[in-house]
N, C-alpha and C positions, 0 to 999 in steps of 0.2 A: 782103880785097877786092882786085879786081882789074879793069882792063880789058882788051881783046883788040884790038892796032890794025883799022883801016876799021872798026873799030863802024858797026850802022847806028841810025840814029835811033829812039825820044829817048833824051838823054844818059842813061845809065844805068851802075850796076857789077854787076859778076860777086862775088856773097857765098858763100861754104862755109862750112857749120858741121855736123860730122860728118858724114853720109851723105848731107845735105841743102847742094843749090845754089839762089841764087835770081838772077834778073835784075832790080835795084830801083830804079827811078828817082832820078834825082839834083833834079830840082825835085820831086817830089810824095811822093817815098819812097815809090812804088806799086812791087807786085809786078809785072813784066811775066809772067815766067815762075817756076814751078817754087816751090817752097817754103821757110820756114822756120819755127821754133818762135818761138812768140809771143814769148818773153823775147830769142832771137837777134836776131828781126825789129826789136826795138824796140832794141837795143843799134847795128845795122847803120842805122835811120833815124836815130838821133841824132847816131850816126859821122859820117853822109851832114852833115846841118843843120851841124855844128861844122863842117865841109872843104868846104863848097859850093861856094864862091866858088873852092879849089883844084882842085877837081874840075871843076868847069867849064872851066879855064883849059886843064885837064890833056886834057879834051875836044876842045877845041876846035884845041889846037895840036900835040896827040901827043907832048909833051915830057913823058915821065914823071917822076915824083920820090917821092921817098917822104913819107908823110904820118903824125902822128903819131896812137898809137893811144889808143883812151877810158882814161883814168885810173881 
């Protein structure tokens, strides 16, 4: 996961998994853009749900950091 500084609205991350990119919200875990496999999709929303609140933060003020990955 990643984001691209000036993001434009809503808060959302940049996800890859092999060939496939997606653009996924960070409150709704909706796909903006572009695809993933169902099992990805659903590892990347739960990703999302667990870091929200850092994600958010991470949004909001462009102070990146690293976040930890699903167990």
């Amino acid at each position: 996961m990643y984001f691209i500084q000036a993001e434009h609205n809503p808060p959302h991350v940049h996800a890859i998994y092999g060939d496939n990119t997606a653009e996924i919200t960070i409150h709704e875990g909706k796909i903006l853009e572009g695809h993933l496999p169902p099992k990805a999709l659903s590892m990347v929303r739960e990703w999302i749900q667990l870091n929200q609140d850092d994600l958010l933060q991470i949004w909001e003020t462009q102070e990146f950091k690293a976040l930890n990955p699903l167990e």
